[in-house]
C-alpha positions in Angstrom: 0.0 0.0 0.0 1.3 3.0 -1.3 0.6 7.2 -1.4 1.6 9.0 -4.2 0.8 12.8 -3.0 3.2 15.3 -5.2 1.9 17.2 -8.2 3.7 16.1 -11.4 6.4 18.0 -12.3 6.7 20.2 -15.4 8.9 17.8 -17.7 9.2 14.5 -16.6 12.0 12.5 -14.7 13.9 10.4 -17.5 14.8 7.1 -16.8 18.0 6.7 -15.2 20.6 5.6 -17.5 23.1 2.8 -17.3 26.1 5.2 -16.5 24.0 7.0 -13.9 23.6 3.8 -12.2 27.1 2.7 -12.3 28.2 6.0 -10.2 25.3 6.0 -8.3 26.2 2.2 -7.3 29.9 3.2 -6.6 29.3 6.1 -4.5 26.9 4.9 -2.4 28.8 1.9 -1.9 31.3 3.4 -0.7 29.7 4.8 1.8 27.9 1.6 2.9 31.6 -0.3 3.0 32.2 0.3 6.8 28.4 -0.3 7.9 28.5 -3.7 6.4 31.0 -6.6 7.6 31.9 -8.0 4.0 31.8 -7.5 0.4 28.7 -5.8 -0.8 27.7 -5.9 -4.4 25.7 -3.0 -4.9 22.9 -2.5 -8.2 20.5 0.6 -8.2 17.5 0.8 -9.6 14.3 2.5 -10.8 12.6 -0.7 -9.8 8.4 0.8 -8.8 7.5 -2.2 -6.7 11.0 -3.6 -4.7 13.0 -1.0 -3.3 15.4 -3.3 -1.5 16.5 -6.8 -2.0 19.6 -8.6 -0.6 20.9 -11.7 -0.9 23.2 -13.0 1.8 25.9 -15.0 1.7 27.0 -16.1 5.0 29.7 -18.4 4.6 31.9 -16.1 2.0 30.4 -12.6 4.0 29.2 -11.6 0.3 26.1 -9.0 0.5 24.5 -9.0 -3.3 22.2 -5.4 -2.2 19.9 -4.0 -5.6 18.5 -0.5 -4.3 16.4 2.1 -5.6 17.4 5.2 -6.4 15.9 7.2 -4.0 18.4 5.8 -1.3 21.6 7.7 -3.1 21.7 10.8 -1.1 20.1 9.1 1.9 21.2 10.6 5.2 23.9 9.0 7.6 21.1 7.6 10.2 19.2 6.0 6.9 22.6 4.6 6.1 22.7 3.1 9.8 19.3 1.4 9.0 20.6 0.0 5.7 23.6 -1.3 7.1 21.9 -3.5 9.7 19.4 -4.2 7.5 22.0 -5.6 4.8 24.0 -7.7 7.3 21.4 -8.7 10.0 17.7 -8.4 8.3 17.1 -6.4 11.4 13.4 -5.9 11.5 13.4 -2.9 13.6 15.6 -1.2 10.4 13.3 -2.7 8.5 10.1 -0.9 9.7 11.9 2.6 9.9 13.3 1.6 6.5 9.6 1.4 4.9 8.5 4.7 6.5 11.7 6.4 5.1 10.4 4.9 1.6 6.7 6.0 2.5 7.8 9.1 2.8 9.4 9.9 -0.9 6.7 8.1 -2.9 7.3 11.0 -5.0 10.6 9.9 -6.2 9.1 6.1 -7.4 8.9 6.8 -10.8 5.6 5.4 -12.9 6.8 4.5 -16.6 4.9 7.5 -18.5 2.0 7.8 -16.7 -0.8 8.4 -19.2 -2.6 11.8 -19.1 -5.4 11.5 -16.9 -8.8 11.7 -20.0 -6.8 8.8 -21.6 -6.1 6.7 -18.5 -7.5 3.2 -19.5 -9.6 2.1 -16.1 -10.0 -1.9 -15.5 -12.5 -3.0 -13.2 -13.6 -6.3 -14.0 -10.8 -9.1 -12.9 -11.5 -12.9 -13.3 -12.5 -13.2 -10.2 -13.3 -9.9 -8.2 -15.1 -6.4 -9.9 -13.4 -3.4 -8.4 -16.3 -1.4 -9.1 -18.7 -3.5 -7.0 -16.5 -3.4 -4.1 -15.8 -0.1 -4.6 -19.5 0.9 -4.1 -20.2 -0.6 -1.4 -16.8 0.0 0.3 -18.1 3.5 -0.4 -21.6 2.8 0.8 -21.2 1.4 4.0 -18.6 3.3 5.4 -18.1 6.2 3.7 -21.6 7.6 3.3 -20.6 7.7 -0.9 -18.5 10.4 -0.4 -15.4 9.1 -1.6 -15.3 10.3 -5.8 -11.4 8.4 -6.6 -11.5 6.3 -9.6 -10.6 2.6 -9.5 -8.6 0.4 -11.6 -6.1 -3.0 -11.4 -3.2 -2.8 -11.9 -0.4 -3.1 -14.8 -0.2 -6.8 -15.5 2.6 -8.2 -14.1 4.1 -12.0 -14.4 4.4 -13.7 -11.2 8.1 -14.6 -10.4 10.0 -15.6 -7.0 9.8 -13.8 -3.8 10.4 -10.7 -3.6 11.3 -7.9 -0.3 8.3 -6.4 -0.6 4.9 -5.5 -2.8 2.5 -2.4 -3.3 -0.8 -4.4 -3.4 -2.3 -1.0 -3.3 -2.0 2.7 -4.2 -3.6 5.9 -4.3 -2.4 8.8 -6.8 -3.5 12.0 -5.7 -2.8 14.0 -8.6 -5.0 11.3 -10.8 -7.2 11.1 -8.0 -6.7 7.1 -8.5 -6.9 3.7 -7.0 -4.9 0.8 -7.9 -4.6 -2.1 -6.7 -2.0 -5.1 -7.6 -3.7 -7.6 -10.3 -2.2 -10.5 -8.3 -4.7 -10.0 -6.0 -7.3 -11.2 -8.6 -7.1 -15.1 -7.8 -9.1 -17.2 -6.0 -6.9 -18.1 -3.1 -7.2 -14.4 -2.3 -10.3 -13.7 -0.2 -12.9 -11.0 -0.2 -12.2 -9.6 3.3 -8.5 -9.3 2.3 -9.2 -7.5 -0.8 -11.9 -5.3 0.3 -9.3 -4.2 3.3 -6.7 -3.2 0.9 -8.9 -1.4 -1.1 -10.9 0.3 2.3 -6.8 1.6 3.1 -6.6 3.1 -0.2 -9.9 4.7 -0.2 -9.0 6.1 3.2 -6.1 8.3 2.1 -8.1 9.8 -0.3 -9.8 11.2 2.2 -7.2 12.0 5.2 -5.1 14.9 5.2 -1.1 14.2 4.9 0.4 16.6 7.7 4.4 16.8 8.0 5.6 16.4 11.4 8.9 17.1 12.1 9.6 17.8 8.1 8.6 14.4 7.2 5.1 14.0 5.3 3.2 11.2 7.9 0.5 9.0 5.5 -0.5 7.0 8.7 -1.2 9.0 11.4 -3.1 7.8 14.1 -6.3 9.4 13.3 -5.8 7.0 10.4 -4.8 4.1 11.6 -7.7 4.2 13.9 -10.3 4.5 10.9 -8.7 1.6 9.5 -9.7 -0.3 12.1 -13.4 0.1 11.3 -13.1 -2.4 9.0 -15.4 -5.0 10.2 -12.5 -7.3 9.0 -9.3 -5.7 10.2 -8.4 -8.0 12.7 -8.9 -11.5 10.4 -7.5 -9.4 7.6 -4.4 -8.3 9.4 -3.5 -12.1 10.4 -4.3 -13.9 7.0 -1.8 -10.8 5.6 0.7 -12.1 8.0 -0.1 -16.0 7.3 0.2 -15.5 3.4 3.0 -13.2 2.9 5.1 -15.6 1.5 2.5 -16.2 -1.4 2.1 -12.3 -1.3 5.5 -11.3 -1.9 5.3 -13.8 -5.3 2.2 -12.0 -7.0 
């Protein structure tokens, strides 16, 4: 689940090139070197759904780490986080990790993002209509005031594990929903999907403050109206019981 909340800028972002990447890689590596006990093998990328991955391995000390681009100029203290997450998988530098990513959604680049009149809008899955659950999403909790549009996904093959996965989103600027077309299967049940698309629907309606500089997408005026989900709780736990399939999608 994902916020995208900055206007689009005038001319857009071009894709990194493979030169760019090669310093980018270098440079921060550097910089990683003493934060990680071993060799570290360091790939950036403009990847929109894994930010980090890292292979580990133990025996030879060898740290294979692909990154996005959006951790080059990262800060000393992110750099503390990276470093124990690279060595250790440390879950506590995981968490702060994600809300550091939450926080520059801006800088996850969308391949071209179609004008807004020409958007094409898919609804209808194989199993699951997004419109239908949209409605009454909208209906029963939201007294039909919510006016985002709703679509799945890019199609996307399904491959091995990966760190992580945006099974949802919400563009401001497009005033759009989308939500991951992997979650269109039958093994994926209605209270699941109806709770990531209730999250999405709620930040288009929450205010985004900054506290401390930092834009805050979950605040806990949110987080509590997530939890009028009449499914949170059994959502919540199959999420955590089915990552593993989750992270393949």
């Amino acid at each position: 689940m994902a916020v995208i909340n900055d206007p689009p800028s005038p001319k857009r972002q071009l894709p990194l090139s493979p030169a760019l990447r090669t310093r980018q890689a270098r440079e921060l590596a550097r910089r990683l070197d003493p934060l990680v006990p071993g060799a570290l093998q360091l790939t950036i990328t403009d990847n929109r759904a894994v930010m980090i991955s890292v292979q580990r391995d133990a025996r030879r000390r060898i740290y294979r780490v692909r990154l996005h681009h959006l951790f080059v100029d990262a800060p000393p203290d992110v750099l503390r986080l990276l470093g124990r997450y690279i060595a250790l998988g440390d879950r506590r530098s995981s968490r702060e990790l994600n809300q550091f990513i939450d926080e520059r959604q801006d800088r996850i680049r969308e391949d071209e993002e179609p004008a807004p009149q020409s958007l094409p809008i898919r609804t209808r899955g194989r199993i699951y209509d997004l419109r239908e659950l949209f409605d009454s999403l909208n209906a029963r909790y939201f007294d039909g005031q919510v006016s985002a549009r709703v679509t799945w996904g890019r199609e996307v093959s399904p491959g091995r594990a990966r760190r992580s996965v945006k099974v949802g989103c919400y563009v401001l600027e497009l005033n759009l929903i989308r939500i991951h077309p992997g979650l269109d299967r039958e093994w994926v049940p209605l209270f699941y999907i109806e709770w990531v698309l209730f999250h999405e629907m709620l930040h288009a309606v929450h205010p985004i403050p900054t506290v401390n500089g930092r834009r805050r997408f979950h605040t806990p005026a949110f987080e509590a109206d997530e939890r009028r989900y009449e499914h949170y709780a059994t959502a919540t736990d199959w999420e955590r019981r089915n990552l593993a399939s989750l992270l393949k999608i």
